[in-house]
N, C-alpha and C positions, 0 to 999 in steps of 0.2 A: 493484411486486412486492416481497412482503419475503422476504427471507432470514434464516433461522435457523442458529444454529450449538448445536451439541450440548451440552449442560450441564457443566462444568468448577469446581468448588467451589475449585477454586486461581483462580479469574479475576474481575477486577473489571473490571467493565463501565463505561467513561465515553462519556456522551453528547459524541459531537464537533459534533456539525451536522444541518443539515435535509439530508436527502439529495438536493436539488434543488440546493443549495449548490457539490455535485462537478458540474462538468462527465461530459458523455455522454463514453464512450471519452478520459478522461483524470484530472487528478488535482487534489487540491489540500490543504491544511496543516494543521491541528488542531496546537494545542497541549494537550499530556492529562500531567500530574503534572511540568511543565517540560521534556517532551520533544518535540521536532517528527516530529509523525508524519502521512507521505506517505498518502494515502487515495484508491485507483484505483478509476472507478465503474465498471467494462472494460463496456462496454453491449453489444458484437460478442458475447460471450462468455456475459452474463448472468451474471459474478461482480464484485463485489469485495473490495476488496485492503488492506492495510495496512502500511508498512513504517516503518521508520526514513526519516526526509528528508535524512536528512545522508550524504551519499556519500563513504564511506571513501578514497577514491583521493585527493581532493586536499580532505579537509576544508569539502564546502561544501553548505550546505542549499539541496540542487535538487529532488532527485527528484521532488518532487511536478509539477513542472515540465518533467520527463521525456516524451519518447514510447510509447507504450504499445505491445506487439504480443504475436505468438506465437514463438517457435523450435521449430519442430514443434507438439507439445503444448502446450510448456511455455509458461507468459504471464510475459512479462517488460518491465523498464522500462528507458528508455538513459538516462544520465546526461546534459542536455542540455548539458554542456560540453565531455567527455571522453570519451563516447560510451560508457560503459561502460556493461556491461549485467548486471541484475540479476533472477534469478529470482521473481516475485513470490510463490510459493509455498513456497518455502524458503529465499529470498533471499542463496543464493549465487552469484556474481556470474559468468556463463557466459563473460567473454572473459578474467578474468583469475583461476586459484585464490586467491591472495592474497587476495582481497576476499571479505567477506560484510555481510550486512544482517541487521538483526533484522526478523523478522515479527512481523503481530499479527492475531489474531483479529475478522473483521469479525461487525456481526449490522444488519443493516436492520428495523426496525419501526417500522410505523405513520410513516413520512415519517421519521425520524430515522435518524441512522449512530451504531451504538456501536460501541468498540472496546474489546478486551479486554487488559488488562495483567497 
């Protein structure tokens, strides 16, 4: 299935991977302009995701590495050390205000995952 996202003339688009690359309902790591960015292929849900991989609480690149779920609606990822948990749509961080994450723009075409910077 590809997914499209809406045209944005501020956003450049980097190829990360083949999208068979991310695991079903979970994540995995692209490096795009020297940043590690977390890439959730949520399969339960029929979206993905894109965040920052480096988890603000104790400085360490996991999240891709994270568990994936819902809190109600909202889909979010747990920090697989500290369990902290992060909105994946606005990637503010649901158990603690202090924390956020940056988001990024997914687009799925033709077998590949682009993300938008």
């Amino acid at each position: 299935m590809d997914v499209l996202v809406a045209p944005n003339p501020d956003i450049t688009w980097h190829l990360a991977c083949e999208a068979d690359a991310i695991p079903e309902d979970g994540g995995a790591c692209a490096l795009i302009n020297g940043r590690q960015i977390a890439i959730f292929n949520f399969t339960r849900r029929g979206e993905w995701y894109a965040t920052d991989n480096e988890c603000p609480h104790r400085q360490q690149m996991a999240l891709s590495r994270g568990m994936i779920g819902s809190q109600g609606d909202e889909p979010k990822v747990a920090c697989p050390f500290h369990k902290k948990t992060f909105s994946l749509q606005s990637g503010q961080c649901l158990t603690d205000d202090a924390y956020q994450i940056a988001t990024y723009p997914v687009k799925v075409d033709a077998g590949f995952v682009y993300i938008g910077v």
